[in-house]
N, C-alpha and C positions, 0 to 999 in steps of 0.2 A: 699401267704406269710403273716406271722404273726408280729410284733413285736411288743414288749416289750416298755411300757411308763407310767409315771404317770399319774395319774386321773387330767382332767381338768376340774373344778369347774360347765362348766356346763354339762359335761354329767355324774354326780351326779345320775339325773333319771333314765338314761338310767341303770346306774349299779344297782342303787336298783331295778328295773323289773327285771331286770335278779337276784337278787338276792330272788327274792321272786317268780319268779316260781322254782327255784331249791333248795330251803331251806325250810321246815317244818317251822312255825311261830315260833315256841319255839325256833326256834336257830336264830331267827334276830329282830334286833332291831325295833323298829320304825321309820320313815322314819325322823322324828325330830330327834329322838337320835343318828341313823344312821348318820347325816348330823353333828350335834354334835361332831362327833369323828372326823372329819375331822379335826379339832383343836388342836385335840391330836399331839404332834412333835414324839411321837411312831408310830403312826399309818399312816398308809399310803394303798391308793387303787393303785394297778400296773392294766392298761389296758390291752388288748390283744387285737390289733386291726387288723382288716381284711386291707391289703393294698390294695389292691383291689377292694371290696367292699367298701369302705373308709366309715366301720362301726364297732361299737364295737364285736368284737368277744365273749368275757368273760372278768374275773377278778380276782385277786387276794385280799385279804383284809391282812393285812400284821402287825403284831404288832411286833416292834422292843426292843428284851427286853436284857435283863442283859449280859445273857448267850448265847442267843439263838435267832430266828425269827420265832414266831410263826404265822403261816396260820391260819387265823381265818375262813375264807372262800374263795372258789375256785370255780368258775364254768366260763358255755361254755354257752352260749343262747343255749336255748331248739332245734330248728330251725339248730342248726348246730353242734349239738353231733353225733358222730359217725364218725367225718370227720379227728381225728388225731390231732385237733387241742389244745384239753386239755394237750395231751400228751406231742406234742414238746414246747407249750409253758410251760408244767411244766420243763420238762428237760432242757430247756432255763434259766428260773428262777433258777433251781438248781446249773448250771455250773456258774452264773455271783454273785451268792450269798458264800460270805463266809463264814457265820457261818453256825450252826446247825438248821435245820428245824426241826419245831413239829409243828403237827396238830392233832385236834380231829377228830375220826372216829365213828359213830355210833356205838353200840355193840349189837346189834339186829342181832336174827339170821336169816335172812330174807337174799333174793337172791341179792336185790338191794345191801345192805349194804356189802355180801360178796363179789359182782363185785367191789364196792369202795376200798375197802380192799386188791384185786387182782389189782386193777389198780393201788395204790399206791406201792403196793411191788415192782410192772413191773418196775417200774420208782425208785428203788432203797429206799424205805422207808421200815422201820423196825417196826413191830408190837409189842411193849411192853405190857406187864403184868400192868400197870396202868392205870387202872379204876376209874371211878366215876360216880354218878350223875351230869349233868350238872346243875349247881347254875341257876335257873331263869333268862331270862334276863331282862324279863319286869314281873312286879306284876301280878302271878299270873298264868304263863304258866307252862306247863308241865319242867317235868326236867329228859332226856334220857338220859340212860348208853350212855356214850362212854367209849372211848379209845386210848390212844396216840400211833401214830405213828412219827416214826421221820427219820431223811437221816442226814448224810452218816451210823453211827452207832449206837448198840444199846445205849439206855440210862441206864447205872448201875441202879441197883437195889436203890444201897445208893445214888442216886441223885432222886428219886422218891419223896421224901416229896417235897423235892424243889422244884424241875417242877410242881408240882403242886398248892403247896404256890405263884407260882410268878403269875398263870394261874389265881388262883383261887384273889388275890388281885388286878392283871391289868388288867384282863379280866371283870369280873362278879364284882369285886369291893367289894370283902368279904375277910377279914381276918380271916386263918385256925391257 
């Protein structure tokens, strides 16, 4: 059994390992910067913890913005994917959330990225037509297509500048 909690201040490490065998460096921060955002009153890490094993399962990274809550990042430790456990903790996170979820997905057409892309749909997320290069996070890193997905519906076309104006300001910190 899994549930649902916020990040307490010290297992901080634990989330960044997990965040950095399951993320490509160009989509995460620094472990300073990363630690940084904790400070943020947007941002928030949700845990997934094993009760059982009374250890961290995975995590959610969670920025709370205007319109919407966007998933910045989402993973399961290496160690215990394939067990169901990303699954019901996302659809946990879906049903106790009110607004509109939006996440970036790779746009690579590679087998990994299409399983993300299948796993998100399974779980009720909508694959939009808005694309970009991801803005750098740190000086210097690559910058890969993605693309937004979102739950419960699609996101209109004429809201497309905007989702990505808010993304592309509170996220990456560049104004479009």
């Amino acid at each position: 059994m899994n549930n649902l909690g916020l990040m307490k201040a010290d297992d901080f490490p634990k989330i960044y390992d997990i965040m950095v065998e399951s993320f490509p460096t160009c989509e995460i921060r620094s472990y300073q910067k990363a630690l940084q955002l904790l400070n943020n009153p947007n941002y928030k890490i949700i845990v997934i913890q094993d009760q059982q094993l009374k250890k961290i399962s995975g995590f959610f990274a969670v920025w709370n913005l205007t319109s919407f809550n966007f998933i910045e990042h989402f993973a399961v430790r290496k160690d215990m994917r394939g067990l169901g456990i990303g699954s019901k903790a996302m659809k946990k996170y879906i049903h106790i959330n009110s607004r509109p979820l939006v996440l970036e997905v790779e746009a690579f057409p590679t087998e990994e990225a299409k399983r993300r892309i299948k796993f998100y749909q399974r779980l009720g997320f909508v694959e939009n037509e808005l694309a970009y290069l991801q803005p750098p996070i740190e000086k210097g890193q690559a910058r890969p297509p993605l693309k937004i997905m979102n739950c419960p519906s699609p996101i209109p076309k004429k809201n497309y500048k905007n989702i990505k104006a808010v993304l592309f300001s509170k996220i990456y910190g560049i104004e479009i």
